[in-house]
C-alpha positions in Angstrom: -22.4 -13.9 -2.4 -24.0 -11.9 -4.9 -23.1 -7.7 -5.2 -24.5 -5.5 -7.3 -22.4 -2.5 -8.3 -23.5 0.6 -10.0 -21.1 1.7 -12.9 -21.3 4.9 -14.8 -20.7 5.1 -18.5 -16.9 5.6 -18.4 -16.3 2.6 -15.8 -18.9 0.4 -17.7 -17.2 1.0 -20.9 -13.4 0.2 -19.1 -14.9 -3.2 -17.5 -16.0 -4.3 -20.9 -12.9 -3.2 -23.0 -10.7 -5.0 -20.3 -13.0 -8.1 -20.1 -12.9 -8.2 -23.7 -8.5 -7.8 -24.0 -8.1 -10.5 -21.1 -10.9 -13.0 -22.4 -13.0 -13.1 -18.8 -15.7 -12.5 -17.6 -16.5 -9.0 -16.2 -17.3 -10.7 -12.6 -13.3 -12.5 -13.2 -12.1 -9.3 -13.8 -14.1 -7.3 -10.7 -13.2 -10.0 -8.6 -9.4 -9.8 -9.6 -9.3 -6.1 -9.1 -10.7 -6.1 -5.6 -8.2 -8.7 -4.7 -5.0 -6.5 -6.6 -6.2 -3.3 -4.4 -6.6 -5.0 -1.4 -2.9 -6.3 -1.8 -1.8 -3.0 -2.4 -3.4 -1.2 0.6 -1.5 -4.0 2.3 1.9 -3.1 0.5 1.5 0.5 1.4 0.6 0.1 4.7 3.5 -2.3 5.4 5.8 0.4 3.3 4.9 3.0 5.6 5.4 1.0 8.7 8.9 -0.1 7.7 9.6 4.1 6.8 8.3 5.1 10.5 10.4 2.4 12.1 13.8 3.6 9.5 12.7 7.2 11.0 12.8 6.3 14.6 16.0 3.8 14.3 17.8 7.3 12.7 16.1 9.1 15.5 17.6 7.0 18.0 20.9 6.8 16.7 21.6 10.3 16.4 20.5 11.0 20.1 23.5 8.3 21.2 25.5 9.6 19.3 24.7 13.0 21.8 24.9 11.1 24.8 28.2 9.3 23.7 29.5 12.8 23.1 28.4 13.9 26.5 29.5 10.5 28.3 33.1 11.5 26.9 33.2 14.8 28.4 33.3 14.0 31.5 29.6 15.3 32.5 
């Protein structure tokens, strides 16, 4: 597949210079970025998945802890 990608001056100017410090072409280099930020939404995503389920086991725990409280009181 073939893309073309509008670039203004400043991102132009940052493909070339890191094309030019990693010795690849600027296509390498576009292609290796798309494929580093697309592993990172993934990361995140996962990250924030892991945080909501850490939230609800907490969530859960505290609320037995209630009901064990209330279980022992006779109610």
């Amino acid at each position: 597949m073939i893309a073309t990608v509008r670039l203004d001056e400043h991102m132009e100017k940052t493909l070339e210079s890191l094309s030019s410090r990693l010795h690849k072409k600027k296509s390498d280099v576009i292609r290796e970025a798309i494929a580093f930020y697309a592993l990172n939404i993934d990361k995140s995503k996962n990250s924030r998945i892991l945080s909501a389920v850490e939230k609800t086991k907490e969530a859960d725990r505290r609320i037995n802890a209630e009901m064990e409280g209330t279980l022992s009181d006779g109610i």
